[in-house]
Structures are given as structure tokens and as C-alpha cells.
C-alpha positions as CSV (number, residue, x, y, z in Angstrom):
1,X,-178.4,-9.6,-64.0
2,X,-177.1,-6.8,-62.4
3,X,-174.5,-6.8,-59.5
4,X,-175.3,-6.6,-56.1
5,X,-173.1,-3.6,-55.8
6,X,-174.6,-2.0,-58.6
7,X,-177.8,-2.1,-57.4
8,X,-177.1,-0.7,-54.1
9,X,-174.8,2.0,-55.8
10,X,-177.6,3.1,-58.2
11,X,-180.0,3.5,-55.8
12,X,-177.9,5.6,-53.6
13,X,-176.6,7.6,-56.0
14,X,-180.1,8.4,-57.7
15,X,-180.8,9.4,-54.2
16,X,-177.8,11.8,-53.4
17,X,-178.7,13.5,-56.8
18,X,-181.6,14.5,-55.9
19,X,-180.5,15.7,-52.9
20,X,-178.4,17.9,-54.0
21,X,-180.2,19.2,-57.1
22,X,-182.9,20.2,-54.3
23,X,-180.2,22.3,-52.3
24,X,-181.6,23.9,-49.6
25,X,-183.0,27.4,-50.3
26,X,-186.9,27.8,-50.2
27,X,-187.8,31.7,-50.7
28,X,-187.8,32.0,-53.8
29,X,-188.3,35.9,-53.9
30,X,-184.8,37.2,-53.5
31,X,-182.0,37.6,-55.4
32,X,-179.9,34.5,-55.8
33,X,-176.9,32.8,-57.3
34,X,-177.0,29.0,-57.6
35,X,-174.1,26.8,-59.4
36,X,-174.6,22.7,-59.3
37,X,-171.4,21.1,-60.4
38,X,-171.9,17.4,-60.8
39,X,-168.3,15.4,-61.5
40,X,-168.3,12.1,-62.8
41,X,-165.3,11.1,-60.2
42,X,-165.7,13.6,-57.6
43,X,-168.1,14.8,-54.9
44,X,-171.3,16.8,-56.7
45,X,-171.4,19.8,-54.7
46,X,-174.4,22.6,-54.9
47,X,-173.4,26.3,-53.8
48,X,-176.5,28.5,-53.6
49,X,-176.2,31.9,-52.7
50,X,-179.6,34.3,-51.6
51,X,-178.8,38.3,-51.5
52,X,-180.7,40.1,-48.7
53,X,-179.5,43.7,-48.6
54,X,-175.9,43.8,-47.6
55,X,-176.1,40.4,-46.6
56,X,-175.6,37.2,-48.6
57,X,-176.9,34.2,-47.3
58,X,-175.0,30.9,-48.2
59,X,-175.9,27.4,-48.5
60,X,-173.6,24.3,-49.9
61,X,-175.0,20.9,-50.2
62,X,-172.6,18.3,-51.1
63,X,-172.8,14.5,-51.3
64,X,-169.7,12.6,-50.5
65,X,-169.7,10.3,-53.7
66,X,-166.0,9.2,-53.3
67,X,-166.6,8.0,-49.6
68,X,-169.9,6.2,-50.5
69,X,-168.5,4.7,-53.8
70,X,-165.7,3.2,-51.9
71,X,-168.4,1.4,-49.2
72,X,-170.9,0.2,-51.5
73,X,-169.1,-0.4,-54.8
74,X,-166.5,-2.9,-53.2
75,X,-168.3,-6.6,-53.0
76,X,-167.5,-7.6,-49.9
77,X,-168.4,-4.4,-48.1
78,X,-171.5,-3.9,-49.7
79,X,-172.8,-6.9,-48.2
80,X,-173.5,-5.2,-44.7
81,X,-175.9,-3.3,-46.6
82,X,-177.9,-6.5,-48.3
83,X,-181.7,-5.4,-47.1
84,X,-181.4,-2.4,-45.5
85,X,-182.2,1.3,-46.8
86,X,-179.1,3.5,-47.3
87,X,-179.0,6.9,-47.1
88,X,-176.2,8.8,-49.3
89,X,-173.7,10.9,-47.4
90,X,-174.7,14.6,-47.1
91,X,-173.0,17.4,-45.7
92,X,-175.0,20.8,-45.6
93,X,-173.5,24.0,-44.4
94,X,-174.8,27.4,-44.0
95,X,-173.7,30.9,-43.4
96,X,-173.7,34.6,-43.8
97,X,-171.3,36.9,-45.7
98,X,-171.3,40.6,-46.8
99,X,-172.5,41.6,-50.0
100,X,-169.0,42.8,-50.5
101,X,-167.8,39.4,-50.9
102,X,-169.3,38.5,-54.1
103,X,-169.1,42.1,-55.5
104,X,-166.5,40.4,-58.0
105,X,-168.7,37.7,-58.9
106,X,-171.9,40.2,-59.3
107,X,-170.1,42.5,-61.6
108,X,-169.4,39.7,-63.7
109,X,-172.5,38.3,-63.6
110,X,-173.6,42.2,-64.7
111,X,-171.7,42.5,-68.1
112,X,-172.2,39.0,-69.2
113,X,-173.2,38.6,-72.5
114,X,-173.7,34.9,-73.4
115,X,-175.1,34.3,-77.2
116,X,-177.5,31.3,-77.1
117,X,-176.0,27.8,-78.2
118,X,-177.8,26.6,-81.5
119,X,-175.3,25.0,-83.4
120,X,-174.0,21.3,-83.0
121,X,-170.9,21.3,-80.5
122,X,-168.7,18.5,-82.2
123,X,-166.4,18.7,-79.4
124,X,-164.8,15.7,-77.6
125,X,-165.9,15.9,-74.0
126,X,-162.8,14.9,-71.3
127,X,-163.6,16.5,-68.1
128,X,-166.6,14.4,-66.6
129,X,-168.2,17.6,-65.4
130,X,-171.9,18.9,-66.0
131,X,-172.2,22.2,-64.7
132,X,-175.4,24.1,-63.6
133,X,-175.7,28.1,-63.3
134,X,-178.6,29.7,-62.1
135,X,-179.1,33.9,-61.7
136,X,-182.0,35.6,-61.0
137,X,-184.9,37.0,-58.9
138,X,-188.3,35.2,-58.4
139,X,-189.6,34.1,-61.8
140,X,-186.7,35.6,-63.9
141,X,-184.3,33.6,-64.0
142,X,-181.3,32.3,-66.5
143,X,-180.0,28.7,-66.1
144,X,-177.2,27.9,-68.1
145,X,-176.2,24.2,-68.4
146,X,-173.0,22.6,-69.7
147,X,-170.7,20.4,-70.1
148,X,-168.3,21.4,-72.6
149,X,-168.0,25.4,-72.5
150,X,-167.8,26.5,-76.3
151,X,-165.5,29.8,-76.7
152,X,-168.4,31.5,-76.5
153,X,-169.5,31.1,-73.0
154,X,-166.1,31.4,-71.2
155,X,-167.1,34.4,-69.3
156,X,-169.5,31.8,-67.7
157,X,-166.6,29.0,-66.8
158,X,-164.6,32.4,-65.2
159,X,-168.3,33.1,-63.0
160,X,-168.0,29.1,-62.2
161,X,-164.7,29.3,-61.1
162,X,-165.3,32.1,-58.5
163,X,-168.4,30.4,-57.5
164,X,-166.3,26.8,-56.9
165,X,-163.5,28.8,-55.2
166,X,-166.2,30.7,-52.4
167,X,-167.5,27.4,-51.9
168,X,-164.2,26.2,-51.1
169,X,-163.5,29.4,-48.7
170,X,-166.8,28.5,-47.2
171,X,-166.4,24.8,-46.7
């Protein structure tokens, strides 16, 4: 039988992953940029970002995994929580920015050119983190999803990487 702790972990977590696959963006009309980054060991955070005119519109979701694990996953703390429903810890921030402040991250986004993955991977995977890109405009939209980034794609790790450091700026 499964853990006490487990359970309560499991639930929470399945939870805060919705959450923050959800984000918090609802028109779906206007331009946007959206990158989930889900670590095994770290906080999941979801940086969606909406282009209106000049203006960007920015909104992070981000669950605090390493402050929940350490309440719930520890046995004699997760016994304050025996019968009671737990909510994950969210933090959600929004904000406005220029258009000028992601003009490095649209001109990448502009000359990518990211062949299709078809072939088997064979690759050992070490860093724990599934990463989630979205670009587009109301139905056309490209999602690219890893979790090991083949040679291929690196022009999609750099776009990742500028993403994950905004988000930073931002938080």
C-alpha cells in the first residue's frame, strides 16, 4: 500500500500540473509566445507571453514544488494534512512590457528552421526537464515538446533560454 505521504504528494502535485499547464491567458486571437518548463527537482514554471501592438502582455504561473514537497513529503508533517483538501502553492504574476523587449526573442523565433524529429533519439536523458514551446496566432500554432534537444533543434533550447531568462527579469 502506498504511503501516506505519497498519496497526499500525488494528489497535490497532479493538481499543481494542471494548474500550470492551464496558465492564465484566455484570448486566444492574438499573437502569443508560451514556454512550459516542467523540472523534475525544481519549481514548473509557465511564461506566456500575448503581443498586442507595441505592447506585450505577460503572464507567469508557477507552482512552488520544492516548498510543497518539503511539507507534505516529510511523515510527520504530512500528518496535519490527514483529511483535509490541499491546494498546491501557486504564484501568478502579470505585467506589461514593450514590444521592444522581446524583439530578440521574435527575430529568433522568425528565422527558425526546425526539421521534424522522426528518427529514434538513443540519447541518455540527465537533465529532468520537459520543456513546452508554443508560437502562434489563433489556430496556427507550432508546439514543440522536448526533453532531450537533438542537435538539430538547438536554435529552440537558445529561444528557451531567452524565454526562462525574461521570466526571471519579470519574476
Amino acid at each position: 500500500m502506498e504511503s501516506l505521504e505519497r498519496t497526499i504528494w500525488n494528489n497535490v502535485s497532479q493538481k499543481a500540473q494542471e494548474y500550470v499547464r492551464k496558465g492564465q491567458i484566455q484570448n486566444s486571437y492574438l499573437p502569443r509566445i508560451e514556454l512550459l518548463v516542467e523540472p523534475t527537482f525544481d519549481n514548473p514554471i509557465f511564461l506566456q507571453l500575448e503581443i498586442k501592438g507595441e505592447q506585450v502582455h505577460w503572464y507567469h504561473t508557477t507552482w512552488l514544488k520544492t516548498l510543497d514537497s518539503i511539507k507534505l513529503l516529510n511523515p510527520v508533517e504530512s500528518l496535519k494534512y490527514v483529511g483535509k483538501e490541499i491546494a498546491p502553492t501557486m504564484v501568478y504574476a502579470k505585467g506589461e512590457i514593450g514590444l521592444e523587449v522581446i524583439a530578440p526573442i521574435l527575430a529568433r523565433i522568425r528565422g527558425l528552421v526546425v526539421p521534424p524529429k522522426i528518427d529514434k533519439v538513443g540519447a541518455i536523458v540527465l537533465d529532468g526537464v520537459y520543456y513546452t514551446l508554443t508560437i502562434g496566432v489563433e489556430s496556427m500554432q507550432t508546439t514543440y515538446k522536448w526533453h532531450y534537444l537533438p542537435d538539430e533543434w538547438l536554435a529552440l533550447g537558445k529561444i528557451a533560454d531567452m524565454l526562462i531568462a525574461l521570466y526571471k527579469e519579470l519574476s
